[in-house]
N, C-alpha and C positions, 0 to 999 in steps of 0.2 A: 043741656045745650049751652054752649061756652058763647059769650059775646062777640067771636067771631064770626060764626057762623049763622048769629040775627046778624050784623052788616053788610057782607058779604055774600049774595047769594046766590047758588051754584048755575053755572050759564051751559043749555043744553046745546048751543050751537060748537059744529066741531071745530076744534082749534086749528088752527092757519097759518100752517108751517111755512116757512121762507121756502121759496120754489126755486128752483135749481134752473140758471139757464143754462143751455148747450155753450159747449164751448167751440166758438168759431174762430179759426184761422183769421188772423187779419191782412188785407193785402200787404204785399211787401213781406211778409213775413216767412221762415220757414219752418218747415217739421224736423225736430230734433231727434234723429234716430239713437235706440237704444243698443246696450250690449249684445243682446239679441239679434237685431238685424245684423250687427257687421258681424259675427257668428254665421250668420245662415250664409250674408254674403263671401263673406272667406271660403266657405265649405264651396259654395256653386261656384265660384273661381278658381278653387283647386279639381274640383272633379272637370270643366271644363278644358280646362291647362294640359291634366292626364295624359288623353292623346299624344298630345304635340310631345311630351317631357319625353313620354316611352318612346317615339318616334327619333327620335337625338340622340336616347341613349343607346339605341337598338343601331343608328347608325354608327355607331361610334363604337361600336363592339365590332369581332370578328362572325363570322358562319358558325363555324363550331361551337363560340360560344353561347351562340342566341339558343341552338340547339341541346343545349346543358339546362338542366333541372336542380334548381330554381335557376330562374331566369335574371339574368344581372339586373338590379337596381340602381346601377349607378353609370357614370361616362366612364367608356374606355378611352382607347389612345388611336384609334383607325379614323375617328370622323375624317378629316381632311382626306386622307388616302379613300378612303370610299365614294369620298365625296367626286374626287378627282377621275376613278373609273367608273363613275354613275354618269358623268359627263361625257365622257369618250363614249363607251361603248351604248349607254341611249341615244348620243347625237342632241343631248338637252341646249347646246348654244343653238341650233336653228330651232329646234322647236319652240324656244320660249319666246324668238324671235316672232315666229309664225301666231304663237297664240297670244302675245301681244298685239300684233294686229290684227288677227281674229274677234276676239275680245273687245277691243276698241270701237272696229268696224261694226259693230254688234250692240254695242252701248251706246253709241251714236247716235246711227240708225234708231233703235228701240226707245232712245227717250227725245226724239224728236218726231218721229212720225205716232207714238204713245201720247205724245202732249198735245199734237194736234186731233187728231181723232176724237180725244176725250174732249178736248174745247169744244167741237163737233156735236158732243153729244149732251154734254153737260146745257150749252149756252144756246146752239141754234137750233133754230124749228123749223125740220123739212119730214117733206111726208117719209112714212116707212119707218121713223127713227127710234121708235121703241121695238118694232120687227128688226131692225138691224142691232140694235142693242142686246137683243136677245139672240141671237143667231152670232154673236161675237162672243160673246157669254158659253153660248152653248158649244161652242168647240175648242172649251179647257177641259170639257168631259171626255172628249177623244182621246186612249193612251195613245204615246206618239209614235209606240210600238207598230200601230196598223199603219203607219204613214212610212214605215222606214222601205218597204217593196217598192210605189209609188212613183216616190222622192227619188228613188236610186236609178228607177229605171230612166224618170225624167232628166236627170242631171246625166244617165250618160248620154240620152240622145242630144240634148247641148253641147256634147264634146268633155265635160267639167268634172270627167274622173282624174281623184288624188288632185285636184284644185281645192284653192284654201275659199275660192267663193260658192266652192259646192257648200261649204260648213256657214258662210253667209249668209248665204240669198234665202235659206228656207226660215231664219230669222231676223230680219227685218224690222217687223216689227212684229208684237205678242199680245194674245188675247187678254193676258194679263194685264200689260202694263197700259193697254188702253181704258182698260174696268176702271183698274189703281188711279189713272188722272183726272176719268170724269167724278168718281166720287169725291176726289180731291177738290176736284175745281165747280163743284156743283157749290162751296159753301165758302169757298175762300176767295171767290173771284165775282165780287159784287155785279149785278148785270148793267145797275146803273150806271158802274165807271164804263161801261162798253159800250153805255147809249151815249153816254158825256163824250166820250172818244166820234163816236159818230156825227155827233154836232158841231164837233169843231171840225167834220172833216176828215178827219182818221182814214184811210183807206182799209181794206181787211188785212193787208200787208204790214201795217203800221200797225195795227191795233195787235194783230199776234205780237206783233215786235217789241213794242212799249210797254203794252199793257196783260197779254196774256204769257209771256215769260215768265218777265218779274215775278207776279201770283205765285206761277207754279215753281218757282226754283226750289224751294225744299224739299218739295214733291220729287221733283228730276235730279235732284241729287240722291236722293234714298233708290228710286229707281234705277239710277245706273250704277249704282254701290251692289243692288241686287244684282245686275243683268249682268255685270261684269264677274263677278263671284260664280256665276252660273256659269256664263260661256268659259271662264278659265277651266271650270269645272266637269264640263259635259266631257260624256265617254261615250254614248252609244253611237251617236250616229258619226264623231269623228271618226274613230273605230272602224265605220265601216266606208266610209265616203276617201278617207288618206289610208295611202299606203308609209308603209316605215323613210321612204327618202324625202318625204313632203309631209312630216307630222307633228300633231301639237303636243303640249307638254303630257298629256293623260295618255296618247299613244305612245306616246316615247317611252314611258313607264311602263306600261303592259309590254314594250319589246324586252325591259329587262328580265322578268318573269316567264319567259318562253325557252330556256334552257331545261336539259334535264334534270341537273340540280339547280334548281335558281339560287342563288345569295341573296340571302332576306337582307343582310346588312347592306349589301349595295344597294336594295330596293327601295331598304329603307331611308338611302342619303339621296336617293334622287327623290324621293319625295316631298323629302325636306326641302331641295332645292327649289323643286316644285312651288311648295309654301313659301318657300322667302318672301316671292316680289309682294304678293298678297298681306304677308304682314306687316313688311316696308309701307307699303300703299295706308296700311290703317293706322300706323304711326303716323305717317305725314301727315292725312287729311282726317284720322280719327277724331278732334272736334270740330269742325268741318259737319261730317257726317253725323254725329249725334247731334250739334246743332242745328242742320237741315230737320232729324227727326224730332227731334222736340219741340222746332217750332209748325211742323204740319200737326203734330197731335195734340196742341194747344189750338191751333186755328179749326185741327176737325172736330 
C-alpha cells in the first residue's frame, strides 16, 4: 500500500460532470443558415422556376418545333411574334381589361365583407354564433361543381348571361376568408382596446374604422394577395357564365386551343401574357406581402 492511497481515500459518490445548458437564441438575434440550406433552397427555387422557364422557352419556339424529339431547351427567335398573334386572335387586350376588374371587384369585396364577418365572430356575442360559425364552416365542404346548374339558371333569370357580374356576384364574399379573419383576429385584436373604444364613446362605425382595420391589415393583405391570384385564376365557372366577346384572360386562353391543330407556341405566349401582370404585381408589392405574412404569423 503506497502512501497515497493511506491519504487519500477513494470517494463512492458519482462524480459531477459540468452540465451542458441548452442553447437559446437570444432576442435580437438570428439563426445562421448553413451550406446546406441555401442548397435545399436553390434546388426548391429552381424546380419552382421550371414551369415558368419551359413556358418562355416553349413560347419563343415555333409549332413544329415544340413537336420535335427532344424538345428545345433553350429561347428561340418567335417569342415576340407569338406573342403579338396570342394577342389578336384571343382578344387578350379586353380580357385582361375585364379580369382586372373582375378580380379587383372580388378582392374588394372578399376582404372587406371577410374582415367584418370574422370581427362578428371572433369579438361579438349574439345568440346562434357558434351554429352560424359552423354552418359557414361547413359549406367549404360543398364542391362548387354542384352549384355550377343552380347559379346558372339564377344568373339567367336576372338577365346577367356573358355579364362580368354574373363571374362577381356569386363571390362576394368566401367561407374561407371569413374562417381566415376570425381566427386571425380572435388573438390579435385585444378585446380590451374594443371595450376602451367603447368608453370613450367609439361608435360601432369608428371602432371597425380605428380600431378593427388596423389589427387586421396583415391579415387583409395576404387575403387579398390570395383572392386575387384565385379570381385571376378561375376557369370553371368563367368558362361557363362568358362567352368569347365578353371574356377573362383563362377564357381567352381556352379560345386559343379550340382549333383543329392548335399551336402550342401561340398557347404558350398568351400564357405568358396571362402571367405577366401577376408577376409584375409581386415585384411591386412582393415585400409588402411577405411583410403582411410575417407579421400575422408572429402575432398568431
Amino acid at each position: 500500500m503506497t502512501a497515497t492511497e493511506l491519504t487519500t481515500p477513494q470517494s463512492t459518490e458519482p462524480v459531477k460532470t459540468r452540465r451542458e445548458r441548452p442553447r437559446v437564441m437570444g432576442a435580437g438575434k438570428q439563426l445562421h443558415a448553413g451550406p446546406l440550406t441555401y442548397v435545399v433552397l436553390s434546388l426548391f427555387a429552381l424546380l419552382s422556376l421550371a414551369p415558368l422557364v419551359w413556358t418562355a422557352i416553349a413560347a419563343s419556339r415555333s409549332n413544329q418545333r415544340l413537336a420535335e424529339t427532344p424538345p428545345p431547351l433553350w429561347f428561340g427567335g418567335n417569342l415576340f411574334k407569338n406573342m403579338e398573334r396570342a394577342w389578336e386572335e384571343g382578344g387578350l387586350g379586353t380580357a385582361m381589361f375585364n379580369t382586372i376588374f373582375v378580380a379587383g371587384m372580388i378582392t374588394i369585396s372578399t376582404v372587406l365583407f371577410s374582415t367584418l364577418a370574422g370581427f362578428a365572430f371572433a369579438k361579438l356575442r349574439f345568440k346562434f354564433s357558434g351554429v352560424l360559425l359552423l354552418l359557414t364552416i361547413g359549406t367549404m365542404m360543398i364542391p362548387p361543381q354542384l352549384a355550377v346548374v343552380p347559379l346558372y339558371l339564377w344568373m339567367a333569370d336576372l338577365g346577367w348571361s356573358n355579364q362580368l357580374q354574373t363571374v362577381i356576384l356569386p363571390t362576394l364574399c368566401t367561407a374561407f376568408g371569413t374562417f381566415f379573419m376570425r381566427q386571425y383576429l380572435v388573438q390579435a385584436l385585444p378585446t380590451e382596446l374594443i371595450e376602451a373604444a367603447r368608453v370613450d364613446g367609439a361608435s360601432s362605425l369608428r371602432v371597425v374604422w380605428h380600431v378593427v382595420f388596423p389589427a387586421a391589415r396583415p391579415a387583409m393583405a395576404v387575403l387579398g394577395l390570395l383572392t386575387f391570384v384565385f379570381a385571376w385564376n378561375d376557369f370553371l365557372w368563367p368558362i361557363i357564365a362568358l362567352n368569347q366577346e365578353n371574356p377573362t384572360v383563362q377564357v381567352a386562353l381556352n379560345s386559343l386551343g379550340t382549333g383543329y391543330v392548335p399551336d402550342q407556341a401561340v398557347i404558350m405566349a398568351g400564357a405568358l401574357l396571362g402571367t405577366l401582370p401577376l408577376l409584375i404585381a409581386f415585384l411591386l408589392f412582393g415585400k409588402q406581402i411577405v411583410g403582411g405574412i410575417m407579421q400575422g404569423a408572429v402575432k398568431g
